[in-house]
C-alpha positions in Angstrom: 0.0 0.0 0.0 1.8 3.4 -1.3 0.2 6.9 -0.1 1.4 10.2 -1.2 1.9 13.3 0.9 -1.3 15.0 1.4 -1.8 17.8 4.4 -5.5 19.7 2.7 -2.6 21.0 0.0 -5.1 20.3 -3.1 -2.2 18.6 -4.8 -3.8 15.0 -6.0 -1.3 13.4 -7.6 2.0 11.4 -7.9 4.1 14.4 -7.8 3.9 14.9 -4.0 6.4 12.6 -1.9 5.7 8.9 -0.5 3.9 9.5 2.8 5.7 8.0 5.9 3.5 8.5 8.7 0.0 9.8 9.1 -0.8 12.7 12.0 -4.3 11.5 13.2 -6.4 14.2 15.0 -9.3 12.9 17.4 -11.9 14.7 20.2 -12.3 12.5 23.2 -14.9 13.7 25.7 -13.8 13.8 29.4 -18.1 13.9 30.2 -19.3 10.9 28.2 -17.5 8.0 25.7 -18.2 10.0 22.6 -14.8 9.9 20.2 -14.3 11.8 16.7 -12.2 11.4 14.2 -11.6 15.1 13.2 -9.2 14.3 10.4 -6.1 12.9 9.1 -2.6 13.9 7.3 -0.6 11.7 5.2 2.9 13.5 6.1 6.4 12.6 5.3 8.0 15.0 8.1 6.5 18.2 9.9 8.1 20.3 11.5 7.1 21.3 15.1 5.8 24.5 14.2 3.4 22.8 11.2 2.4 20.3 13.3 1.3 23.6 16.1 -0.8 25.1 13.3 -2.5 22.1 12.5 -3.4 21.6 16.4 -4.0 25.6 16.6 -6.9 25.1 13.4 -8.6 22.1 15.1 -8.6 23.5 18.3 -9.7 27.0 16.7 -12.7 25.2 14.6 -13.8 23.3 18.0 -14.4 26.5 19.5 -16.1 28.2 16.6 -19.1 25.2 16.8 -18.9 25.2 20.8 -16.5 22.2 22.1 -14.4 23.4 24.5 -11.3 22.1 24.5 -9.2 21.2 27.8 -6.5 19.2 27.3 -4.7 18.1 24.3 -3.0 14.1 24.5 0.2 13.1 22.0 2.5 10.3 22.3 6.2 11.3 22.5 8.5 11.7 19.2 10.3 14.7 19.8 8.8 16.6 16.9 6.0 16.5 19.2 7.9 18.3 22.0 8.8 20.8 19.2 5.2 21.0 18.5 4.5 21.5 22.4 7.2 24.1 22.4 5.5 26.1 20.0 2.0 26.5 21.1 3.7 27.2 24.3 4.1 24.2 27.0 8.1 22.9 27.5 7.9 19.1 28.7 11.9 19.2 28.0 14.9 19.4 30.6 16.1 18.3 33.6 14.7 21.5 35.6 11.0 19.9 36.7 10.7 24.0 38.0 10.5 25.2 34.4 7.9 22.7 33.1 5.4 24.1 31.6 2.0 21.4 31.5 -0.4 23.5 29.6 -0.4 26.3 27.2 -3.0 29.1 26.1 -6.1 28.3 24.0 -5.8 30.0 20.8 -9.3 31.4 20.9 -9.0 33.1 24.4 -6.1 33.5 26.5 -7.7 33.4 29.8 -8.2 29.4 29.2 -5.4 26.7 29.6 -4.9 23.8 27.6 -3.3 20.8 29.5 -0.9 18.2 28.0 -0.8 15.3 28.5 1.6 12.2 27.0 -0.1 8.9 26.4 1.2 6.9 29.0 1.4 3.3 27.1 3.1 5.1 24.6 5.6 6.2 26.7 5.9 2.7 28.4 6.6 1.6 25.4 9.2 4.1 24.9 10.9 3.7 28.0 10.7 -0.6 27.6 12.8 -0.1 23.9 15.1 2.2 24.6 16.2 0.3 28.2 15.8 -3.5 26.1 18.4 -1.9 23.5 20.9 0.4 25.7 20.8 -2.5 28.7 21.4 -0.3 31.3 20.1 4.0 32.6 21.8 6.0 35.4 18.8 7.1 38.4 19.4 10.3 39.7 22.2 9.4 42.3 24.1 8.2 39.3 23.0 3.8 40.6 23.4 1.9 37.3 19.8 0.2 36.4 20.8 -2.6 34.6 18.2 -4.9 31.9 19.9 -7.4 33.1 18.1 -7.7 36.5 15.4 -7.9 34.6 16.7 -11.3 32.7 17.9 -12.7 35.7 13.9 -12.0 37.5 12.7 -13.9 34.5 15.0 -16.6 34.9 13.7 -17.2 38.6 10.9 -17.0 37.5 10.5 -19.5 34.7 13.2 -22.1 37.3 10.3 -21.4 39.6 7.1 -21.8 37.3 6.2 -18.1 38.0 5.4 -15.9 35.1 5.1 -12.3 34.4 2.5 -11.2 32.5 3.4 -11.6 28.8 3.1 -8.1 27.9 6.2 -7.7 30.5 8.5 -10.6 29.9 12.0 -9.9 29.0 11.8 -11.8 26.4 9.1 -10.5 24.8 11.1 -6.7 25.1 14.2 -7.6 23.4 12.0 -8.7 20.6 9.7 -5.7 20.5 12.3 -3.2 20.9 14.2 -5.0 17.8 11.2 -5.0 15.6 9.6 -1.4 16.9 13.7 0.2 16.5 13.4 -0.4 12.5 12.3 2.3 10.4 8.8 1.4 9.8 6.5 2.7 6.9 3.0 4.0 6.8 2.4 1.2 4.6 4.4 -1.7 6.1 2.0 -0.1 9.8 -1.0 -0.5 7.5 -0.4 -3.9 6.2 0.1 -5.1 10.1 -2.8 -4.1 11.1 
């Protein structure tokens, strides 16, 4: 399955670029289980301060029909951190003082808009990049090693105990292989 580029530009044909990845918009009530699919961009690469305009329209054209808007939820590639920056949160640095959770609402000042990161997503993250570097520093500088993780799994299987399969070891090291290949829009499509 090939898609081309295509962010509401008008350009329909094979001229624009392969897309790589597709920025999916939704509104989530907090008051009832309604969701919305507000729209969809085949992109191949935005930068934070596109991806900030795009968020800055939707949440704009919410307000016009009457949905307030009250948070706004992402998962965590840096060029949404870029995008963050830009409309005005920082979620970046080791300084928790000069976090920044929520940034103005485009359509009046007075309200906040909360951010928040999707937690599996971040889980996710986290389980990769620790299955693939093996070990992270807390912050008294104690080495955290995968490793203790393998050796609670061994214990575990020698003593007919079992982790949920979603947190095995084993199961990581192979996730984090497959999830740290490039992956296309297409190749995520044909998965599903």
């Amino acid at each position: 399955m090939v898609g081309f580029v295509d962010i509401g530009n008008g350009v329909f044909d094979d001229s624009a670029p392969p897309a790589t990845d597709a920025l999916v918009l939704m509104a989530v009530a907090v008051n009832s289980s309604m969701k919305v699919a507000l729209g969809y961009f085949l992109i191949n690469g935005l930068s934070g301060t596109e991806r900030a305009n795009i968020i800055k329209t939707y949440i704009l054209k919410l307000h016009d029909v009457g949905v307030r808007v009250i948070s706004l939820a992402c998962d965590g590639p840096s060029c949404h951190f870029s995008m963050l920056k830009q409309l005005g949160a920082c979620l970046e640095g080791n300084d928790p003082n000069k976090f920044e959770t929520s940034f103005p609402h485009p359509a009046s000042a007075d309200d906040r808009i909360y951010v928040l990161l999707d937690v599996c997503h971040m889980l996710k993250l986290f389980r990769n990049a620790f299955a693939v570097c093996g070990l992270f520093r807390d912050r008294n500088n104690q080495i955290i090693r995968w490793g203790y993780l393998e050796d609670l799994h061994k214990i575990q299987e020698r003593e007919g105990l079992h982790l949920q399969k979603s947190f095995r070891p084993d199961i990581f090291v192979d996730r984090a292989k497959d999830e740290s290949q490039p992956c296309s829009t297409d190749t995520q499509l044909q998965s599903c």
